[in-house]
C-alpha positions as CSV (number, residue, x, y, z in Angstrom):
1,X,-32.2,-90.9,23.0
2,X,-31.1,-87.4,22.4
3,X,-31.7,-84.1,25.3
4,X,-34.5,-82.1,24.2
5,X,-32.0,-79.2,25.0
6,X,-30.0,-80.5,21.9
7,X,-32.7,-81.6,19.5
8,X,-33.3,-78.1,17.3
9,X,-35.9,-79.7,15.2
10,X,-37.6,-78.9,18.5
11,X,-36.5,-74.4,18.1
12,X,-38.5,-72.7,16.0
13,X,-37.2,-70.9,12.7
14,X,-37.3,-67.6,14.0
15,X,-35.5,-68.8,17.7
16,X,-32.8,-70.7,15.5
17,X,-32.8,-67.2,13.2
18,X,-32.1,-65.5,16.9
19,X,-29.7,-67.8,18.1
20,X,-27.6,-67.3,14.7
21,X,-27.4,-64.1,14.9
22,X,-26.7,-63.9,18.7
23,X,-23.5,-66.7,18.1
24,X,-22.3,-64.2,15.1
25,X,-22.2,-61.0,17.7
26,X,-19.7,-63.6,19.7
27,X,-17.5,-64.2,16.9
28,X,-17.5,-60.5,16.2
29,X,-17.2,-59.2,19.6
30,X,-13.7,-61.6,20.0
31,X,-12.7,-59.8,16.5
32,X,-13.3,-56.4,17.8
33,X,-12.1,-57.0,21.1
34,X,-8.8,-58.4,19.4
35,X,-8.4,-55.8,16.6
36,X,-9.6,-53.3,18.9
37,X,-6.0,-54.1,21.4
38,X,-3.8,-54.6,18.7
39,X,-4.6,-51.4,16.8
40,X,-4.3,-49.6,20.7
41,X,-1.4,-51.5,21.6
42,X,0.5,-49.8,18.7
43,X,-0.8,-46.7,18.9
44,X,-2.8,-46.8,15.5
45,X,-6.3,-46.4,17.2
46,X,-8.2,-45.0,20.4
47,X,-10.5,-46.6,22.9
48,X,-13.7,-44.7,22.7
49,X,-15.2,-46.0,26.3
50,X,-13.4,-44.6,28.7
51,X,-13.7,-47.4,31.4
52,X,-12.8,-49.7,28.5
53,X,-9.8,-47.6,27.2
54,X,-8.8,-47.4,30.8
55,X,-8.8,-51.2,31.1
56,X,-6.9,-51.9,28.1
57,X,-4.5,-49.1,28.6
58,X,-3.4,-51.3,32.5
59,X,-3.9,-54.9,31.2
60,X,-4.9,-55.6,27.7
61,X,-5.5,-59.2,28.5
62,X,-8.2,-58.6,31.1
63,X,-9.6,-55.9,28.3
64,X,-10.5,-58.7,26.0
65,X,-12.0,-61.3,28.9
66,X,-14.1,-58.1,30.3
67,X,-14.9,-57.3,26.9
68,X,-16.1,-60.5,26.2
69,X,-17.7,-61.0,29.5
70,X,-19.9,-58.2,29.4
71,X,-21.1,-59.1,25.6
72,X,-21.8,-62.4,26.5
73,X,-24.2,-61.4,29.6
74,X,-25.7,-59.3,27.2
75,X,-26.5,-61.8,24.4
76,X,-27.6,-64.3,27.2
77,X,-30.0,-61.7,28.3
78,X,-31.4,-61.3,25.1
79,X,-31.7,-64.9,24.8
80,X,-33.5,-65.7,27.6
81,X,-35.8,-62.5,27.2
82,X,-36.2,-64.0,23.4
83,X,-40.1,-64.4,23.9
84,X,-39.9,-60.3,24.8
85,X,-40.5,-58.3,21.3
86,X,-37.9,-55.7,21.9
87,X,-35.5,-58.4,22.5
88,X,-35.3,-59.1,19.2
89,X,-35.8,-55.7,18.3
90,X,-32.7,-54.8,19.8
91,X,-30.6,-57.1,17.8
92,X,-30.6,-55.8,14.6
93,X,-29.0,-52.1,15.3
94,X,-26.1,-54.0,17.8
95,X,-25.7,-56.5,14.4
96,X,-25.6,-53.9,12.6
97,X,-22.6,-52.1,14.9
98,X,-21.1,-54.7,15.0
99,X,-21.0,-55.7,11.3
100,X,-19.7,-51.8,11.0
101,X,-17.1,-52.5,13.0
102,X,-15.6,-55.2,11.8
103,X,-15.9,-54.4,8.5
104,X,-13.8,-51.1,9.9
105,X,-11.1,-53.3,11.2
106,X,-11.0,-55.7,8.3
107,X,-10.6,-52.5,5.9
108,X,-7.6,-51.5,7.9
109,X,-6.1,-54.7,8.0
110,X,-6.3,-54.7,4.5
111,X,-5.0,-51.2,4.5
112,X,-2.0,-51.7,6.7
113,X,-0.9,-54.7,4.6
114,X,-1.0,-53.0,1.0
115,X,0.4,-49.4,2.0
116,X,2.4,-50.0,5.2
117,X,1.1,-48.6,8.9
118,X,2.0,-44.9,8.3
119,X,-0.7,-44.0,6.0
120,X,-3.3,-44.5,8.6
């Protein structure tokens, strides 16, 4: 016998829409929090938030785990206040940020690989 908690036949199709969405943000929060050092790191980029920028600047390492913190409390928040309209409302422009974003780093990337890290 399986836990109700486990059992998504049980979620409905928009709650399993929301919970998609909200596990996607993770994955690209890591990328961004990850691209966002490297590219910092090496001088190729700025951190626009300056308690952020601070953070990375002293300890890159705690920059990702705050960074990932902090989204994650978010995106719980959202998930527990899921039965709340603007909850969901509030997804789509932070997808669409973040989608931005990554697509931003994954351009350079692609970028830095074909015409070296000067042209930046």
């Amino acid at each position: 016998m399986g836990s109700k908690l486990n059992d998504v036949s049980c979620i409905s199709k928009s709650d399993r829409d929301l919970k998609l969405a909200l596990k996607i943000l993770l994955v690209m929060n890591l990328g961004d929090a990850i691209f966002t050092s490297v590219w910092v790191i090496n001088g190729l980029a700025i951190e626009s938030n300056p308690f952020m920028a601070t953070l990375l600047e002293s300890n890159p390492g705690l920059f990702i785990i705050t960074k990932i913190f902090l989204v994650t409390l978010c995106i719980f928040l959202l998930w527990r206040l899921r039965s709340n309209k603007m909850s969901k409302i509030l997804i789509i422009p932070i997808f669409i940020l973040y989608t931005y974003i990554n697509f931003v780093h994954i351009f350079a990337l692609f970028k830095f690989v074909f015409f070296g890290f000067g042209t930046c």
